[in-house]
C-alpha positions in Angstrom: 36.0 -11.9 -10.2 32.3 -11.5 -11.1 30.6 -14.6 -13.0 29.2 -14.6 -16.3 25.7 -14.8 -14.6 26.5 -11.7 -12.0 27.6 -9.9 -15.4 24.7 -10.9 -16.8 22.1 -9.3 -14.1 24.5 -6.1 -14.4 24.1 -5.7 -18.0 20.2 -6.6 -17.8 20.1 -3.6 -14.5 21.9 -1.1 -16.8 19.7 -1.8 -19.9 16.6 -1.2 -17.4 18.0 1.6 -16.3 18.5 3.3 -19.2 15.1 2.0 -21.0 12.9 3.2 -17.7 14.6 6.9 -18.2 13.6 6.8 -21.8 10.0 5.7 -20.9 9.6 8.2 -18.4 11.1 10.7 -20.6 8.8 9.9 -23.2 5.6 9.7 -20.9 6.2 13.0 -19.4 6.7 14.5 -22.8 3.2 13.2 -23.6 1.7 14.8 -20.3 3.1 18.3 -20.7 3.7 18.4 -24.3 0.3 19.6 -24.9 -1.9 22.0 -22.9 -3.5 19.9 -20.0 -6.8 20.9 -18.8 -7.7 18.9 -15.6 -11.2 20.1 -15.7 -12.7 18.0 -18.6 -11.1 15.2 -17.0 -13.5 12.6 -15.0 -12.6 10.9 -11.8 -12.6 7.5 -13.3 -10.0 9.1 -15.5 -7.9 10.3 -13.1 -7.7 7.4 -11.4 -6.9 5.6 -14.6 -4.2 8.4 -15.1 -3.1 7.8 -11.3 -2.4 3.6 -12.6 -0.7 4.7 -16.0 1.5 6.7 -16.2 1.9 8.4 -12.9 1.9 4.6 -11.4 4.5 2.9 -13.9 6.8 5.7 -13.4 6.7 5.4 -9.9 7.4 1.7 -9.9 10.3 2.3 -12.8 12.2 4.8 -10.3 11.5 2.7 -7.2 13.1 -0.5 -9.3 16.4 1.6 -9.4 17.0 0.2 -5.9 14.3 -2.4 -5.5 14.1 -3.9 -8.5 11.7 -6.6 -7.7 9.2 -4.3 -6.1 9.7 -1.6 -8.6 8.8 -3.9 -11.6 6.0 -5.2 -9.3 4.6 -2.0 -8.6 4.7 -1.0 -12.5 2.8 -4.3 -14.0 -0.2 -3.7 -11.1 0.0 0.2 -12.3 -0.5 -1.2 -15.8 -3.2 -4.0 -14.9 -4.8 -1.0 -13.3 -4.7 0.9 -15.9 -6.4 -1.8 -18.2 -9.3 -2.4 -15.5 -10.2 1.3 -15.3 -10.2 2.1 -19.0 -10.9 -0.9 -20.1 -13.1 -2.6 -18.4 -14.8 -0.1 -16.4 -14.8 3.0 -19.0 -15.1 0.7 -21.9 -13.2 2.2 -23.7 -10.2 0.3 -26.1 -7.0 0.0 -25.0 -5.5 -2.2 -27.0 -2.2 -2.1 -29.2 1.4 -2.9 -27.9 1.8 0.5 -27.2 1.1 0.4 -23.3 3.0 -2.7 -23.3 6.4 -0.5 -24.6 6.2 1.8 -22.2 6.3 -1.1 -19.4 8.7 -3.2 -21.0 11.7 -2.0 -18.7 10.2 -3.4 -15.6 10.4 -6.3 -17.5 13.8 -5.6 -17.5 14.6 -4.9 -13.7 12.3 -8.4 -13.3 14.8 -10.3 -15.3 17.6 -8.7 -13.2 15.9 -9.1 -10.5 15.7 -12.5 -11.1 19.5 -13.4 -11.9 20.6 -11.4 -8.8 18.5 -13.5 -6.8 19.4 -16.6 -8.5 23.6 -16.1 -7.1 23.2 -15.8 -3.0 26.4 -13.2 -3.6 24.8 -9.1 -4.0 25.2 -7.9 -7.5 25.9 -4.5 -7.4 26.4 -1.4 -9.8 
């Protein structure tokens, strides 16, 4: 019989799970909703663009199985992200916005977390 804290880090998994497929549904309908045109993009900017979203994605699929590295891999995409644009383009990223489309490796971190917490394997 699972305990209330290995039901717990299943139901936190799941909710990642099905928030990270949302945000990288969303994201990719941002990037190929529109006409792209990779020529009027600079190389700072692509390697901004490499950090968020391409980055976060990466770390979101990844936490599917690793779920500590995954989230790990999505908040250095995002701090990335933040020093390229903002600090080295200067330009203003600011709003919660970013911060949304992260919030399931927040997610995968708190499961993460609880799994770790019981020596016994959670599993889905």
């Amino acid at each position: 019989m699972r305990s209330r804290q290995q039901i717990t880090a299943l139901g936190f998994r799941w909710l990642a799970r099905l928030t990270s497929l949302i945000s990288i549904g969303m994201l990719a309908l941002f990037l190929f909703g529109e006409p792209f045109h990779p020529t009027q993009i600079t190389a700072r900017e692509w390697i901004g663009l490499a950090f968020f979203p391409a980055g976060v994605a990466i770390g979101m699929i990844i936490a599917w199985w690793k779920e500590g590295a995954g989230a790990a891999i999505s908040f250095a995409s995002l701090l990335g992200f933040y020093t390229i644009f903002g600090w080295l383009l200067g330009s203003r990223v600011s709003g919660p916005w970013f911060l949304v489309f992260v919030s399931p490796a927040f997610l995968f971190l708190i499961a993460w977390f609880l799994s770790r917490r019981n020596p016994r394997e959670v599993t889905a």
